[in-house]
N, C-alpha and C positions, 0 to 999 in steps of 0.2 A: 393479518397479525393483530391482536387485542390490543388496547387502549390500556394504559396502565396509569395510576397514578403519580405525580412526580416524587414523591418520596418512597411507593411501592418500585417506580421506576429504577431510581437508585439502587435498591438493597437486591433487586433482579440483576443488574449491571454487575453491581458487586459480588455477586453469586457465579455470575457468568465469569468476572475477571479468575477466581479464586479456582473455577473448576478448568479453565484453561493454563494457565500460570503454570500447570505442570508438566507441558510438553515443550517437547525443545524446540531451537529454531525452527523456523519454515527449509523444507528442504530446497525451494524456490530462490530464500532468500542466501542462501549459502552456496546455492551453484551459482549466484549471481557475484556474489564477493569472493568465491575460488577462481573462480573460469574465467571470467573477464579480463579486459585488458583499461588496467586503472594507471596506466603510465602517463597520461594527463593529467591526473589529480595527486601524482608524486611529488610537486612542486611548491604544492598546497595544502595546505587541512584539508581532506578530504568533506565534503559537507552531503549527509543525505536528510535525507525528508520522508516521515514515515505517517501515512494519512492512513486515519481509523488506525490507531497503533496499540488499542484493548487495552489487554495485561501487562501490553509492554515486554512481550520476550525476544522479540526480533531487533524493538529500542535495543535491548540489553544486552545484544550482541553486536551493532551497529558500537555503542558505542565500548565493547570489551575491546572492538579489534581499532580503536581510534578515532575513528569517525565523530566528529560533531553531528550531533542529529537534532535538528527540528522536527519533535512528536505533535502531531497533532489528532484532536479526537473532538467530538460532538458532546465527549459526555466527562464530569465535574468528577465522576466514581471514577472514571480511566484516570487520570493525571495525579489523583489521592494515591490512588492502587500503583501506581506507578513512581510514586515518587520515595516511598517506605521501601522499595527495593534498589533502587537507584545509586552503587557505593559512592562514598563522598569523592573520592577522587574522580569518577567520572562524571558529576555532579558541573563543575563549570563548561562542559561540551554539548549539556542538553538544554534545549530551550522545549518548555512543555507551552501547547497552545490551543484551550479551548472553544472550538469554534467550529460549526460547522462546515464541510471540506469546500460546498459549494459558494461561488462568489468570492472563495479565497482569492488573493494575488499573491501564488506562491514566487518566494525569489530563488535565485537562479541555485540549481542543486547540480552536484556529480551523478545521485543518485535517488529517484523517486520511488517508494515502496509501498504499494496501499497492496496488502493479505486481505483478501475477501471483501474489504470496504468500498470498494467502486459499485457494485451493481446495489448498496442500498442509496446511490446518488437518484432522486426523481428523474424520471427520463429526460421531461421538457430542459430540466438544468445539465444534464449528463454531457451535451457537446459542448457547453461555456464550459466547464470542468477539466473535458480535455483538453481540448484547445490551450487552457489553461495551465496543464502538466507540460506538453509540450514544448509550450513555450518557456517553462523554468530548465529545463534540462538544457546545461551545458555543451557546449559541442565536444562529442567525446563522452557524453553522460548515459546514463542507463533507466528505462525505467520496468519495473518488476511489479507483478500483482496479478491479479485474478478476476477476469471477468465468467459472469453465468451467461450459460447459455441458452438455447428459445426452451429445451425441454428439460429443465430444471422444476421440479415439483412446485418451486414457487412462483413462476412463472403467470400466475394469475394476478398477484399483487402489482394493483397498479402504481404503487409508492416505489418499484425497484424498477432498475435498469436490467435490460437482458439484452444478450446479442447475437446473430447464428456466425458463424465461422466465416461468412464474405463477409455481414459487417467489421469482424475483429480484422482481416485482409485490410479493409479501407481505411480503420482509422490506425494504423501500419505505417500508412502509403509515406513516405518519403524516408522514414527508419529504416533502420537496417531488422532486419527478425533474425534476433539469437535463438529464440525457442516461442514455440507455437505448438502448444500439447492439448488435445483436446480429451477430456474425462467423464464418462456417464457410468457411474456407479451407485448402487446402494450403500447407504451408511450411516451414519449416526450424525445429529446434530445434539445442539445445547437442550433442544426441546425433544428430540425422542428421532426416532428411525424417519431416514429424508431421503431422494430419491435425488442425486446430483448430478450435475450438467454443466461442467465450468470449461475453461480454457486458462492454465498456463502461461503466462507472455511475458517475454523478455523482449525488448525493441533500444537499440541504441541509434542516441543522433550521430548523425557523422562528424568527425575532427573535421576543425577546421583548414583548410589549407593554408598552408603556407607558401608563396611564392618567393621565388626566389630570385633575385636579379643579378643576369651574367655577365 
């Protein structure tokens, strides 16, 4: 991918926010807050966590249906673009946080949501990262998002993460798999016709038990 300048960089960001901002939720992130079972977080403010969150439409819906959301993004254009849309009322539920996703210490969420933003994590940092999600989810919590995978056009770039369908199996291993969808189609990106390869994933921790004494 090109090298851009940091103020070219921006007004490309902002280009990108403005031509996305027009489609609706992720249909990923909506079958995750219809179909689920969020009767642990009934007790509480629900709290999700939305990494690489762009334009902010999936925020936007996070926080229509209640949810406190921790947005967080890499880039200074996301959280400007994001906060001009933002109604005032849902305005003390969202904490905006620029920083890249990697070496975060995220705290503990009902729900993690990274749309497309995990496979631009560098590989070498990609299992601190997870390790990292997993470890914020709540027991009882969900995490939702999108990995690529080995024959994704982009797949030459060494700056991204990619994964074939055993590795997405592995890093699974102790979750429960809601959904596990794998996709190889033609189609369109930000920059022109792309040749995609991703996986789908919904994975929840287990509730905790409760013991009971007789």
């Amino acid at each position: 991918m090109p090298k851009y300048r940091p103020d070219e960089t921006s007004r490309r960001w902002t280009a990108y926010y403005r031509y996305t901002s027009k489609r609706p939720p992720r249909d990923l992130l909506l079958q995750a807050l219809n179909h689920l079972d969020w009767e642990h977080a009934r007790k509480r403010r629900r709290t999700a966590i939305d990494l690489g969150f762009g334009a902010g439409n999936d925020t936007l819906e996070l926080l229509r249906r209640g949810w406190s959301v921790l947005a967080i993004d890499g880039q200074e254009a996301a959280a400007k673009f994001l906060a001009g849309r933002v109604p005032p009322s849902a305005r003390p539920r969202l904490t905006t946080l620029v920083a890249p996703m990697e070496g975060l210490e995220l705290p503990p969420a009902d729900l993690i949501y990274a749309s497309f933003s995990l496979p631009f994590c560098r590989p070498e940092r990609f299992p601190a990262l997870w390790r990292n999600i997993r470890r914020a989810l709540r027991p009882g919590g969900h995490f939702a998002g999108q990995l690529f995978g080995v024959r994704d056009q982009w797949h030459a770039n060494p700056e991204m993460t990619f994964q074939s369908i055993q590795e997405v199996r592995r890093m699974a291993r102790g979750l429960k798999v809601e959904l596990l969808r794998e996709t190889v189609e033609d189609g369109m990106s930000f920059n022109g016709p792309k040749n995609w390869h991703f996986f789908d994933v919904i994975l929840g921790r287990p509730p905790r038990r409760v013991h009971r004494v007789r």
